[in-house]
VOLOMI-686397 format. One record per residue: residue in one letter; z negated, x negated, y of N, C-alpha, C in turn; residue number from 0. Coordinates in steps of 0.02 Angstrom, whole numbers, plus 50000, padded with zeros to 5 digits. Layout:
<rs>
res,nZ,nX,nY,caZ,caX,caY,cZ,cX,cY,n
A,Z,X,Y,Z,X,Y,Z,X,Y,NUM
...
</rs>
This chain:
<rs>
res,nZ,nX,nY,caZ,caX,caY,cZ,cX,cY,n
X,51110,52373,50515,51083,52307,50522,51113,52259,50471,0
X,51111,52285,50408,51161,52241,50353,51217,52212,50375,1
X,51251,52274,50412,51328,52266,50446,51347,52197,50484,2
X,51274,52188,50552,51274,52163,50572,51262,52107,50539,3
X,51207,52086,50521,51207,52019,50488,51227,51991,50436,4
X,51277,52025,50419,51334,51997,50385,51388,51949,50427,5
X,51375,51976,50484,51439,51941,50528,51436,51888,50572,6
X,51352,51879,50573,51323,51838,50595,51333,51750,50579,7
X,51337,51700,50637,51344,51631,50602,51292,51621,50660,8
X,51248,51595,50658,51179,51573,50687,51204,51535,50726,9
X,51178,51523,50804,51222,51461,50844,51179,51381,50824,10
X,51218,51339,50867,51201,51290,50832,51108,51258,50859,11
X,51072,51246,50814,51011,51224,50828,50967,51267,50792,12
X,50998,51308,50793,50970,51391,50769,50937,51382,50685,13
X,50870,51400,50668,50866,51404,50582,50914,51471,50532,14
X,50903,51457,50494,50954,51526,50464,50929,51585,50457,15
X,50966,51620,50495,50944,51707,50474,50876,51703,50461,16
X,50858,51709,50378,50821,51727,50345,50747,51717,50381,17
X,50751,51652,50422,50693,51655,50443,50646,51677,50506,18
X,50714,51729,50547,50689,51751,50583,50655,51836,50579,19
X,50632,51865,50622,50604,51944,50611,50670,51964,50667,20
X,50717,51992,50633,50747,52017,50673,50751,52094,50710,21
X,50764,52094,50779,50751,52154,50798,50809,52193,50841,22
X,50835,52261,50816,50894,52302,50853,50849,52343,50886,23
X,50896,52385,50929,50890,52430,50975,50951,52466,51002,24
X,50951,52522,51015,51026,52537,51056,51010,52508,51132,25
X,51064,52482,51150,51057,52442,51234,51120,52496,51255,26
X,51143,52537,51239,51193,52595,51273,51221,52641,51214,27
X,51169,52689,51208,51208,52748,51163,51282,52786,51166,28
X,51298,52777,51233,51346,52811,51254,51402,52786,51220,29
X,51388,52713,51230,51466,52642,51216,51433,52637,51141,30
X,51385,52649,51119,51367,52630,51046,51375,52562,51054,31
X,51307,52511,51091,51325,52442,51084,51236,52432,51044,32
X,51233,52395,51033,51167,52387,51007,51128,52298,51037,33
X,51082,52286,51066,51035,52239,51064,51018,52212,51012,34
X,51007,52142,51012,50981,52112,50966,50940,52046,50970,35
X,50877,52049,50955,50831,51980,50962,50801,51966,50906,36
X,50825,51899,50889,50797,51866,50825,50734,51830,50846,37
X,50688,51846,50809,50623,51790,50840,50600,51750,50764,38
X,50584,51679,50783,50589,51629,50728,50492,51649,50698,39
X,50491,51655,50644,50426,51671,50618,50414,51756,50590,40
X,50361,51773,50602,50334,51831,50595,50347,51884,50534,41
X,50378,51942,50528,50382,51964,50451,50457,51954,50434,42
X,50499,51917,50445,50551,51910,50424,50596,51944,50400,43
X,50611,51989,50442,50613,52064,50412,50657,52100,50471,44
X,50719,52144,50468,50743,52191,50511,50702,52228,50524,45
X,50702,52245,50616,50664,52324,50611,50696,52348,50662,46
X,50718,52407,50673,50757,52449,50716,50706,52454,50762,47
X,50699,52481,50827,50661,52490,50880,50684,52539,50913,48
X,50643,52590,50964,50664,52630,51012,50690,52577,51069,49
X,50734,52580,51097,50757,52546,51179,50716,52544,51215,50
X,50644,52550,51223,50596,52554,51255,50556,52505,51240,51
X,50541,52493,51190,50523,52438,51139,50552,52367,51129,52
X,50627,52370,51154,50660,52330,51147,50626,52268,51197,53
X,50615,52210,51165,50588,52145,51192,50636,52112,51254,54
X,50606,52079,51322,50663,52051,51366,50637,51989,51354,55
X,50645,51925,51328,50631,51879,51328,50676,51807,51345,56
X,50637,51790,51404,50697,51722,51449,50704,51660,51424,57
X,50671,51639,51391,50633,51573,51385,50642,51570,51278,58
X,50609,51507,51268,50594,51520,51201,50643,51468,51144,59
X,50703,51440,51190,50750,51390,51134,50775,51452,51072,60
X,50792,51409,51029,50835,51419,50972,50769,51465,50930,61
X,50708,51452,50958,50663,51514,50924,50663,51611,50931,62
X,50700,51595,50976,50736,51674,50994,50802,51657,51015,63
X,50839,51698,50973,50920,51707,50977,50931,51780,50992,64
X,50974,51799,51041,50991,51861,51096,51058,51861,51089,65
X,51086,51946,51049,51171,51955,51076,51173,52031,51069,66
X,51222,52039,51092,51240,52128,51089,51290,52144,51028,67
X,51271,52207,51014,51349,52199,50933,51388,52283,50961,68
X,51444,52263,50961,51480,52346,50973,51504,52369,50921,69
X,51475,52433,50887,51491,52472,50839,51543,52494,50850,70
X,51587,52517,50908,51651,52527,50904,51707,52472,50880,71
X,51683,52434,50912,51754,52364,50891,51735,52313,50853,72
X,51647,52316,50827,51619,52264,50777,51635,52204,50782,73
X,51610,52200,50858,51593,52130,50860,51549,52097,50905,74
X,51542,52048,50878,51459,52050,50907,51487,51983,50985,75
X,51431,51990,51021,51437,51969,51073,51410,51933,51114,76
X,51397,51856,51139,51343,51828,51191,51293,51826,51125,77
X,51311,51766,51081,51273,51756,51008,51228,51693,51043,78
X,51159,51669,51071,51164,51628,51094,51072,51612,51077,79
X,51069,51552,51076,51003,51535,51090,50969,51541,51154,80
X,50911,51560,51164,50886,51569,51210,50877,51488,51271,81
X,50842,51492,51358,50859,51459,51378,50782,51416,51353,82
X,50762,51365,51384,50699,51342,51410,50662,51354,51439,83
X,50614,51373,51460,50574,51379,51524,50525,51362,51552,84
</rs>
C-alpha cells in the first residue's frame, strides 16, 4: 500500500491523499492487479480487504476516487474521480 501511494497524484478536484480512508483488495490474483477506492472522510487510514469486501461504488464525485495498480508493471491505472449520480 506504501508502494502504491507513493505513486499516486490525486486527479484533479480530488482532496489530498491524506484525507481519504483508503481501501485495496486483489481485483485478480492471477495478473496480481489490485483495486483501489479512496473514500473522502472516515479513519483515514489504509486497510487491505478480502475481494469480497471490496466496495462497488458508481456515484459519489471526487469523494471516492477508483483505479487498479499492477504489481507486475507498477502502474497504476483508470486514476479517476468518481461519476455523479
Amino acid at each position: 500500500m506504501n508502494r502504491i501511494e507513493a505513486r499516486i497524484v490525486m486527479p484533479s478536484g480530488a482532496e489530498p491523499i491524506s484525507n481519504y480512508t483508503r481501501y485495496y483488495g486483489w481485483a485478480d490474483q492471477a495478473h496480481r492487479t489490485i483495486q483501489a477506492v479512496y473514500e473522502l472522510g472516515g479513519e483515514r487510514t489504509s486497510i487491505w480487504l478480502p475481494s469480497e469486501r471490496m466496495m462497488a461504488i458508481e456515484d459519489g464525485g471526487c469523494s471516492i476516487v477508483t483505479f487498479t495498480y499492477d504489481v507486475t508493471t507498477d502502474e497504476v491505472e483508470g486514476l479517476v474521480c468518481n461519476g455523479v449520480g
